[in-house]
FILO-201644 format. One line per field, with one value per residue: residue in three letters; residue number from 1; x, y, z of N, C-alpha, C in turn. Coordinates in steps of 0.02 Angstrom, whole numbers, always signed. Layout:
BEGIN
res <- (Ala, ...)
n <- (NUM, ...)
n_xx <- (X, ...)
n_yy <- (Y, ...)
n_zz <- (Z, ...)
ca_xx <- (X, ...)
ca_yy <- (Y, ...)
ca_zz <- (Z, ...)
c_xx <- (X, ...)
c_yy <- (Y, ...)
c_zz <- (Z, ...)
***
This chain:
BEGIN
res <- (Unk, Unk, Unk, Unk, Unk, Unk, Unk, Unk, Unk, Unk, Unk, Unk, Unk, Unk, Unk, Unk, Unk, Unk, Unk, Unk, Unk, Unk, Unk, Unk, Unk, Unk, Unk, Unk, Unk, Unk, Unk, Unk, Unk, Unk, Unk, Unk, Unk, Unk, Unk, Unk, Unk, Unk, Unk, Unk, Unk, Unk, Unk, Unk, Unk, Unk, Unk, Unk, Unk, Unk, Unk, Unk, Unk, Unk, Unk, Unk, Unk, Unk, Unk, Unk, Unk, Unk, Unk, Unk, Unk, Unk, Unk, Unk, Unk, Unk, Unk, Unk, Unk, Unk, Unk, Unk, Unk, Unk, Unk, Unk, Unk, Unk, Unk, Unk, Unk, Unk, Unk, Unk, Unk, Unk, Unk, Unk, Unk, Unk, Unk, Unk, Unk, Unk, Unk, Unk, Unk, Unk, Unk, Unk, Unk, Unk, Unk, Unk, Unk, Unk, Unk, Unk, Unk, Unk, Unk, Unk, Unk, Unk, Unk, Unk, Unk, Unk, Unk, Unk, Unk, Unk, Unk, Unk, Unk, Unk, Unk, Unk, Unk, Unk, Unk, Unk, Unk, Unk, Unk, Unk, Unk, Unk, Unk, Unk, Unk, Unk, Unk, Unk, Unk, Unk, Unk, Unk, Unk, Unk, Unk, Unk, Unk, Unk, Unk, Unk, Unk, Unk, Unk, Unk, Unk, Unk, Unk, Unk, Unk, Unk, Unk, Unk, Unk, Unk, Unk, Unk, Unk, Unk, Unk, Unk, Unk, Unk, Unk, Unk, Unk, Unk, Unk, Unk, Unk, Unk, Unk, Unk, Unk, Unk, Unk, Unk, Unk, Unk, Unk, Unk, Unk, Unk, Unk, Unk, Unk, Unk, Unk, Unk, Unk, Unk, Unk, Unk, Unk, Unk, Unk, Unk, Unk, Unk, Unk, Unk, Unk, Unk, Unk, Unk, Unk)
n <- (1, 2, 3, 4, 5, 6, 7, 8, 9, 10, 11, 12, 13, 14, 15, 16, 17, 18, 19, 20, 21, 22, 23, 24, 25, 26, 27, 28, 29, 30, 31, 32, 33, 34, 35, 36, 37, 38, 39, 40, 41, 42, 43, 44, 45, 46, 47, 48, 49, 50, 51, 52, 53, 54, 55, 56, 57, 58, 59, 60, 61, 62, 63, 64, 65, 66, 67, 68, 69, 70, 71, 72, 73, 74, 75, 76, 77, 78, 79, 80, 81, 82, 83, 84, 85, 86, 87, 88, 89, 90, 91, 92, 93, 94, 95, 96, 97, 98, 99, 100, 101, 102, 103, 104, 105, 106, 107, 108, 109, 110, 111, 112, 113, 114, 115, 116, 117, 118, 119, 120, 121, 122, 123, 124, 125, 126, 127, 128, 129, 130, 131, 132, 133, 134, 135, 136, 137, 138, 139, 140, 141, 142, 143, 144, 145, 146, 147, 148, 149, 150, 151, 152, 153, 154, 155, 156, 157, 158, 159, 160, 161, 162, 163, 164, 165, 166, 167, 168, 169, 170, 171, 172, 173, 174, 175, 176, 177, 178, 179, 180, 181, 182, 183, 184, 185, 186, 187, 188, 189, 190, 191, 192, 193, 194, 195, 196, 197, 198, 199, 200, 201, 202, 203, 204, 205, 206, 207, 208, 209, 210, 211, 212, 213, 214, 215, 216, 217, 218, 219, 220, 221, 222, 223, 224, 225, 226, 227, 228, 229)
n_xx <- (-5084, -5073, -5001, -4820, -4829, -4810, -4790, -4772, -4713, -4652, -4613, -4663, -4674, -4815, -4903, -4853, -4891, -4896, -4942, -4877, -4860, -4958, -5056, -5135, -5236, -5244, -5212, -5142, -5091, -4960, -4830, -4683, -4528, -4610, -4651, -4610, -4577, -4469, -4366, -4396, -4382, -4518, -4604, -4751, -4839, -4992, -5104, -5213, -5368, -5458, -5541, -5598, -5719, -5718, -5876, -6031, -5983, -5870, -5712, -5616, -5507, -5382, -5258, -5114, -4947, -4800, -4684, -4630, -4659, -4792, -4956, -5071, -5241, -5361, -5386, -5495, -5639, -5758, -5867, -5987, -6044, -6059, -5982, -5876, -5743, -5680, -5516, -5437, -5254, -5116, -4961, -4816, -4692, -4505, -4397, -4300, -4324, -4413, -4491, -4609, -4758, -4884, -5053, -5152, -5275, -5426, -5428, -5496, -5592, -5560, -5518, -5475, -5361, -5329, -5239, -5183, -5053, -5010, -4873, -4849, -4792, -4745, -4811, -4912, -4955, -4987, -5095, -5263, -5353, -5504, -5620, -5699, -5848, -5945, -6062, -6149, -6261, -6352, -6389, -6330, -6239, -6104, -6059, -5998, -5980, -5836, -5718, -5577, -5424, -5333, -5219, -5206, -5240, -5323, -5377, -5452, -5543, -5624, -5745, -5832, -5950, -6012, -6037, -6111, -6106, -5968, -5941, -5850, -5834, -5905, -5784, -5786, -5740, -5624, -5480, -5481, -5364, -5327, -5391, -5457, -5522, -5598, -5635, -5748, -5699, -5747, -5827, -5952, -5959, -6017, -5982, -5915, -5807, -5727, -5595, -5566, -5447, -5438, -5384, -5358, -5270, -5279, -5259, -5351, -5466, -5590, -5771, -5866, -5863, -5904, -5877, -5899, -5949, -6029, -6077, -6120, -6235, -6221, -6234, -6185, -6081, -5939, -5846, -5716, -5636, -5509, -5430, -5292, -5172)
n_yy <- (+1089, +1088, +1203, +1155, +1032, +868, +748, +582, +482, +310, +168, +136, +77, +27, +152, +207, +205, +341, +374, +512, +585, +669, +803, +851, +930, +1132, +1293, +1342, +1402, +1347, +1257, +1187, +1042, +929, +777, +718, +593, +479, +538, +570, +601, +568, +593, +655, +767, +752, +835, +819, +938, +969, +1100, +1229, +1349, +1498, +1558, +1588, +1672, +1622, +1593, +1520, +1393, +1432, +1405, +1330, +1304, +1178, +1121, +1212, +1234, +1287, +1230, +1288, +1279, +1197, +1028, +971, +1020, +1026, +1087, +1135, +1260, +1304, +1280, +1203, +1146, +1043, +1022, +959, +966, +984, +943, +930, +890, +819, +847, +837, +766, +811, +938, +1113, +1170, +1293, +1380, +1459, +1602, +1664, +1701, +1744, +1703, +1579, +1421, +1311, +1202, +1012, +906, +777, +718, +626, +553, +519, +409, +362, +403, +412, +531, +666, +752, +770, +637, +619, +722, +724, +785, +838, +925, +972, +1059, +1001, +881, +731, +595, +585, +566, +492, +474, +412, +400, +286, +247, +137, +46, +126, +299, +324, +465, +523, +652, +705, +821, +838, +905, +923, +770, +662, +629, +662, +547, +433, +473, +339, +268, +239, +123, +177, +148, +215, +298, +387, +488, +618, +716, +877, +1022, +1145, +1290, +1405, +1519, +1426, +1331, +1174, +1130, +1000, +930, +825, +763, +665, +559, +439, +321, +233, +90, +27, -89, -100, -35, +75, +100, +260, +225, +206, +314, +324, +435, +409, +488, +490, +573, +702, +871, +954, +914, +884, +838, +784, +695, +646, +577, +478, +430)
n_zz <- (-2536, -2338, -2234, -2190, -2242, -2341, -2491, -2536, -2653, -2700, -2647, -2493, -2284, -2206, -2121, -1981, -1809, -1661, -1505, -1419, -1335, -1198, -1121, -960, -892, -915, -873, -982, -1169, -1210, -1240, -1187, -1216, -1250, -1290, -1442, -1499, -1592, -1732, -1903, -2073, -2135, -2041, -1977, -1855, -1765, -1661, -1536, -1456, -1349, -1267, -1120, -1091, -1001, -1031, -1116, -1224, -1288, -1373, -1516, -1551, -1684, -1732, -1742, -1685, -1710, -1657, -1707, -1828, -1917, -1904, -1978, -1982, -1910, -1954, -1937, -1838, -1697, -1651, -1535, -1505, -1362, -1194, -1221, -1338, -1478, -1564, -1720, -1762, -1878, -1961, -2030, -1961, -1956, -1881, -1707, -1565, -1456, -1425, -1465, -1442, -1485, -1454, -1564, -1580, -1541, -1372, -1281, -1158, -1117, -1026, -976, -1061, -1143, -1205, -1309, -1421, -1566, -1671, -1845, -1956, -2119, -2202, -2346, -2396, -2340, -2345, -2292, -2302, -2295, -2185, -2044, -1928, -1784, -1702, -1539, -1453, -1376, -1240, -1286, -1401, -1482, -1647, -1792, -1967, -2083, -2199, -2218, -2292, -2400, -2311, -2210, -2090, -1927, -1847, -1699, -1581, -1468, -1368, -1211, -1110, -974, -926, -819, -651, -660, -738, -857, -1056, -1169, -1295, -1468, -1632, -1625, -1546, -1385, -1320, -1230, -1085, -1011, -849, -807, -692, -695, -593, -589, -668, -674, -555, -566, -691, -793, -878, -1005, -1107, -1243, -1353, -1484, -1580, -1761, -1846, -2023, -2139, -2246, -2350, -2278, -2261, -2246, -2108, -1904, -1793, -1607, -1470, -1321, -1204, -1077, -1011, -1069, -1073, -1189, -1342, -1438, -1594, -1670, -1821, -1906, -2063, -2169, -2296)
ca_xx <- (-5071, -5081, -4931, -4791, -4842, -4770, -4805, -4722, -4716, -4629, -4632, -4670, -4687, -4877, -4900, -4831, -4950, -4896, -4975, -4805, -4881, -5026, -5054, -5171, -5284, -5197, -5232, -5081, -5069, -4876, -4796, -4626, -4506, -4673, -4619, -4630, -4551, -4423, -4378, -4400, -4404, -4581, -4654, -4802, -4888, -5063, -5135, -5292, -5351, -5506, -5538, -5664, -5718, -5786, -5952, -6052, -5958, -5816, -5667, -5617, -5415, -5393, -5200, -5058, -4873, -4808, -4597, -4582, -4692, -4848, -4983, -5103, -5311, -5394, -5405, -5571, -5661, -5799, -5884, -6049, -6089, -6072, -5923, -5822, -5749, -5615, -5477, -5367, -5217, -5072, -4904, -4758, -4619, -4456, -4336, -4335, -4358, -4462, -4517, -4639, -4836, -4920, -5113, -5181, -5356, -5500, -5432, -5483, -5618, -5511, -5492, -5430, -5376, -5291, -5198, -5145, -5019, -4986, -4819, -4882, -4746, -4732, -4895, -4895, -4996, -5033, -5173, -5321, -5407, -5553, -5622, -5800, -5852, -6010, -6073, -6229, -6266, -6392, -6379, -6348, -6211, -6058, -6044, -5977, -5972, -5792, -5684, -5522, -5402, -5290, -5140, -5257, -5227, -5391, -5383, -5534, -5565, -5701, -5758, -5884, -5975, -6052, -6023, -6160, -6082, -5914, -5921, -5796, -5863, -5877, -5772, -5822, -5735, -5565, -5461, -5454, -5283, -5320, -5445, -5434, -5589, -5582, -5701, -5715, -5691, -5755, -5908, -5995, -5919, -6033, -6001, -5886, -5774, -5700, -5572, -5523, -5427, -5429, -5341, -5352, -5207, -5319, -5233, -5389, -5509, -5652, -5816, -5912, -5837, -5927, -5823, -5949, -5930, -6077, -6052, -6146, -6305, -6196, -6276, -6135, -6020, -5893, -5817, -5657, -5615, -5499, -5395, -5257, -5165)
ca_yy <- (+1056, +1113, +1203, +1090, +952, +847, +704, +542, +434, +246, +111, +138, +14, +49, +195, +184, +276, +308, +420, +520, +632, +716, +856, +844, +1003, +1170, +1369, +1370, +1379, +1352, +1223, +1170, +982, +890, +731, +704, +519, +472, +580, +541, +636, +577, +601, +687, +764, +768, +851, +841, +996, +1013, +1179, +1244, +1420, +1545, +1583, +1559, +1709, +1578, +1605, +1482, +1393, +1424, +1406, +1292, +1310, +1119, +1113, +1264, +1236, +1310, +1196, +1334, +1325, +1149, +989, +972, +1036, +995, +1165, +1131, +1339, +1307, +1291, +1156, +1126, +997, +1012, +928, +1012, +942, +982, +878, +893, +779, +844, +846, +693, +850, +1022, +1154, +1186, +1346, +1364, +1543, +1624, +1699, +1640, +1800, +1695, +1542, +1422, +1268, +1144, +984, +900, +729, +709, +589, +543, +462, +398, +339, +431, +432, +597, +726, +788, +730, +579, +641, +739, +726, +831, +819, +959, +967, +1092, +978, +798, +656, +568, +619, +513, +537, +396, +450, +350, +269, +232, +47, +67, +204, +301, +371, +510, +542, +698, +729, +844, +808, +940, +907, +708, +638, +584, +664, +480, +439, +429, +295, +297, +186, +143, +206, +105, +260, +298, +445, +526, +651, +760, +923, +1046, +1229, +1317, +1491, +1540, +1381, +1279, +1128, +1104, +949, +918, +782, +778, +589, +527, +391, +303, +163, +87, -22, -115, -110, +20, +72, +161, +261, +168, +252, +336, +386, +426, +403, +550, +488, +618, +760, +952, +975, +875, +904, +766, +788, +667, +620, +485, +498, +362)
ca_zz <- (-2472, -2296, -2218, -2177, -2264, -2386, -2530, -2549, -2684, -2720, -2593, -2392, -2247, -2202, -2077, -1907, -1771, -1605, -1459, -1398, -1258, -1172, -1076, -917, -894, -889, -921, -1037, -1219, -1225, -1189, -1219, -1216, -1276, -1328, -1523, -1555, -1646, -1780, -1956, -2126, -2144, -1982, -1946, -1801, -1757, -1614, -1529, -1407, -1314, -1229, -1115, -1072, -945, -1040, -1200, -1284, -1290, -1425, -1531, -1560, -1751, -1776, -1692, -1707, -1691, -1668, -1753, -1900, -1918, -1934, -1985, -1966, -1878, -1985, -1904, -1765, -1662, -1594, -1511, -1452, -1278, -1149, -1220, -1412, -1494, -1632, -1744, -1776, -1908, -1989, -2046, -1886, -1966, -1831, -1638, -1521, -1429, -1473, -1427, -1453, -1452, -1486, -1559, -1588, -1489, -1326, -1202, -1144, -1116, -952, -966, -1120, -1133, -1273, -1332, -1490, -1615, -1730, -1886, -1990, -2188, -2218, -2440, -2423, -2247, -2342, -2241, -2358, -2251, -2106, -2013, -1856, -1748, -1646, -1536, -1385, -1293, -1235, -1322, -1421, -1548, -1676, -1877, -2026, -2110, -2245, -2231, -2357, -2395, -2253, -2171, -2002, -1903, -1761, -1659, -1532, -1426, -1300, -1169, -1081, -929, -913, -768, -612, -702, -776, -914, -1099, -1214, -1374, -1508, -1694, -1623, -1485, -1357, -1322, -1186, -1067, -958, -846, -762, -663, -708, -550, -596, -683, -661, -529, -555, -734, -799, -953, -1032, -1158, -1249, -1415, -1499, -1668, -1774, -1918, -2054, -2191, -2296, -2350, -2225, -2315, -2199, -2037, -1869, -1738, -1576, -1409, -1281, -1173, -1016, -1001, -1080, -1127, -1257, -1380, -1494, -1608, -1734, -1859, -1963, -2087, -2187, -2311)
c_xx <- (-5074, -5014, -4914, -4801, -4803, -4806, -4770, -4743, -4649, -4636, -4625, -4692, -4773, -4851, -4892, -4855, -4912, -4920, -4905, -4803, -4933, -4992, -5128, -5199, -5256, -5236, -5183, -5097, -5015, -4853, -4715, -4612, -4549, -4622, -4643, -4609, -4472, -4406, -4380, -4431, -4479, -4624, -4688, -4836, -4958, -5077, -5196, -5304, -5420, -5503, -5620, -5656, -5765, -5876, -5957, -6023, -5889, -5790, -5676, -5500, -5432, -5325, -5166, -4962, -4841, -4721, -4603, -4612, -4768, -4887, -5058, -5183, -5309, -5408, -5483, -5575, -5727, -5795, -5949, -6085, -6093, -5995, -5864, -5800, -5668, -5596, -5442, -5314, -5161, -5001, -4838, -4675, -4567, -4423, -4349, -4366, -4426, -4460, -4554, -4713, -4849, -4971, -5128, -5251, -5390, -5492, -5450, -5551, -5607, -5512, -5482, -5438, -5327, -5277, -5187, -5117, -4994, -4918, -4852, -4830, -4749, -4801, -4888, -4920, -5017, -5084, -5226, -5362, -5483, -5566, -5694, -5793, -5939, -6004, -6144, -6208, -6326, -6370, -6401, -6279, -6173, -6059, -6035, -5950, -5899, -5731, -5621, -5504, -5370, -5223, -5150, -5221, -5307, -5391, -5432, -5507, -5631, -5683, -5824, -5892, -6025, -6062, -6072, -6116, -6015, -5867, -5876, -5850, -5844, -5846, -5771, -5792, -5665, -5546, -5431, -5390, -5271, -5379, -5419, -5509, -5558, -5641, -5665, -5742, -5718, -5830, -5946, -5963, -5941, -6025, -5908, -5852, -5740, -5648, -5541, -5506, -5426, -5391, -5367, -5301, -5268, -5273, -5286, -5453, -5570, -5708, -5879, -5914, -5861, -5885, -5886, -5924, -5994, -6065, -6085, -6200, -6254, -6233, -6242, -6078, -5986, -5841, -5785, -5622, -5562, -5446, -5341, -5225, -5090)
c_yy <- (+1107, +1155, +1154, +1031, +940, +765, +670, +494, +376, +217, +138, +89, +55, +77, +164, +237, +250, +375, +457, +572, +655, +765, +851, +922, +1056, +1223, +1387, +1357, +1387, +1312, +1216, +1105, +936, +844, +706, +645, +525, +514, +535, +585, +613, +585, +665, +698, +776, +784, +888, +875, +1000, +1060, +1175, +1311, +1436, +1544, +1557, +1630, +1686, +1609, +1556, +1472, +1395, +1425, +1355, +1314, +1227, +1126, +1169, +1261, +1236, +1272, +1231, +1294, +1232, +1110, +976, +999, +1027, +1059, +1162, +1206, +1316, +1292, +1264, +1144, +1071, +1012, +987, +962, +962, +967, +932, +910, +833, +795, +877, +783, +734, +907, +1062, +1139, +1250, +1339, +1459, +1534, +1675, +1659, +1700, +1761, +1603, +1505, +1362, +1218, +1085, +952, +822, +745, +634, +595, +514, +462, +363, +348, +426, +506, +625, +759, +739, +695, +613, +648, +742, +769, +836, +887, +979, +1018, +1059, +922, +761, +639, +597, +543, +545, +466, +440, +391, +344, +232, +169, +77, +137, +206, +338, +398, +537, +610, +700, +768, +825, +878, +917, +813, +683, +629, +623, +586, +505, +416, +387, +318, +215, +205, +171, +155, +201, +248, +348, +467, +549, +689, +818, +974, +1124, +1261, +1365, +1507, +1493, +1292, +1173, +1091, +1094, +975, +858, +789, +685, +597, +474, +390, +258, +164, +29, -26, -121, -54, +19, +135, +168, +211, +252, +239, +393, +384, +429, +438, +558, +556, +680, +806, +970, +941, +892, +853, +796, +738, +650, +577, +525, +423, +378)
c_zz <- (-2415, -2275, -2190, -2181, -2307, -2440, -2539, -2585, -2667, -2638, -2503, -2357, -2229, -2145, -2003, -1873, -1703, -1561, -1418, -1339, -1262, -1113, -1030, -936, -865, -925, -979, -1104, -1248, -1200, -1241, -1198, -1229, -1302, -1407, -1545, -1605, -1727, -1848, -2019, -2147, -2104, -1991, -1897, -1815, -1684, -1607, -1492, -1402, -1259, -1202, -1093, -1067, -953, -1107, -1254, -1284, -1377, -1469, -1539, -1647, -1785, -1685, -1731, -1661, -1687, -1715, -1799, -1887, -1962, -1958, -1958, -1942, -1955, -2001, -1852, -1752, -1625, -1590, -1494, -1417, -1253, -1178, -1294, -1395, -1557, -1656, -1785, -1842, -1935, -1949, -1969, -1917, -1896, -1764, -1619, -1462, -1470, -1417, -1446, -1423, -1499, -1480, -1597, -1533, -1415, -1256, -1156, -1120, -1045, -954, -1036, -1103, -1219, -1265, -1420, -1502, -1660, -1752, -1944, -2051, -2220, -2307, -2445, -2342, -2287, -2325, -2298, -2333, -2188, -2090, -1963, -1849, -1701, -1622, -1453, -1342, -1300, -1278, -1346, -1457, -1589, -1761, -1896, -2054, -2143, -2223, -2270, -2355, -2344, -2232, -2112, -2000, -1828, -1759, -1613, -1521, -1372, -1260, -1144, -991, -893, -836, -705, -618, -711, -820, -966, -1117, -1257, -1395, -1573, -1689, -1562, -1434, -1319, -1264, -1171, -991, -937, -792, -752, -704, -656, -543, -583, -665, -602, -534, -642, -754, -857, -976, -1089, -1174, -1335, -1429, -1583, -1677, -1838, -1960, -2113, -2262, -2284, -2297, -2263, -2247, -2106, -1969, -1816, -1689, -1503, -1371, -1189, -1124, -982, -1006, -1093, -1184, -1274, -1448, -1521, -1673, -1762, -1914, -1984, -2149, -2224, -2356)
***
């Protein structure tokens, strides 16, 4: 298993998903009082994190610390080579109606990320049933086929790069739950970002079920997947 996870056998009410904060677009990777939900010996977080940065010798995030428990390396990620990537982070949080988040890696090249999190509660298993990820450095679409299980959960990430207009994308295959866009000021003042999540709860298996986003005449996308049962 992953760190801070956990396995549960005999009877559970099917998984309870709920979206319990975001973070708008910031240079920080630290935050603190994040709201985590209701506590509960089976809760689980999930958090999603697109980042963008200065240049193309961009870092990468490759560890989270979630309330205090280290949710070590990215579920999935979505890393196109170019300005903008997305990750899914995870690790069992029981206690704390809030907490903290810190994100580590290759971040000297670093300039702004944002965040939405998930509680996902009476999970039978935090190891990921399965994870997909899409990454493309020119225009066009994210999209990934990826299984869910009977009394499934499914978290999406995407990043957008460059967004037309700085339109909003589509997301597709997930009910988006969050989107946020921001400029990068610096090196390239004319170039866009996007960051959105989405979920879905299914009571019955899904084989190959597509999760895309239509990323309005993007140069680069990054799409993180995944399901859990």
């Amino acid at each position: 298993m992953i760190p801070g996870t956990f396995h549960v056998d005999g009877a559970l009410p099917p998984p309870a998903l709920a979206l319990t904060d975001v973070q708008a677009p910031t240079g920080s990777t630290s935050f603190s009082g994040v709201n985590f939900g209701p506590e509960d010996s089976t809760r689980f977080m999930v958090l999603c994190v697109t980042t963008s940065w200065l240049d193309n010798s961009h870092g990468a995030l490759t560890s989270a610390t979630i309330g205090g428990v280290s949710a070590g390396g990215p579920l999935s990620a979505g890393y196109p080579g170019a300005f903008c990537n997305t990750c899914i982070f995870g690790a069992a949080v029981p206690s704390g109606t809030t907490g903290s988040i810190s994100l580590g890696g290759s971040t000297s090249h670093f300039y702004e990320l944002s965040f939405s999190i998930y509680s996902i509660r009476f999970l039978r298993s935090t190891t990921p049933f399965d994870a997909r990820n899409f990454n493309a450095s020119a225009a066009g679409n994210s999209s990934v086929s990826i299984n869910v299980p009977v009394n499934g959960v499914l978290i999406a990430s995407n990043s957008t790069q460059n967004p037309s207009s700085f339109g909003t994308p589509g997301f597709s295959g997930v009910t988006r739950d969050y989107v946020t866009k921001w400029n990068q000021q610096i090196t390239f003042p004319n170039y866009n970002f996007a960051h959105e999540s989405g979920s879905l709860t299914t009571a019955t298996a899904l084989s190959d079920h597509g999760v895309a986003s239509t990323n309005v005449s993007s140069s680069a996308n990054g799409l993180a997947a995944v399901s859990f049962g």
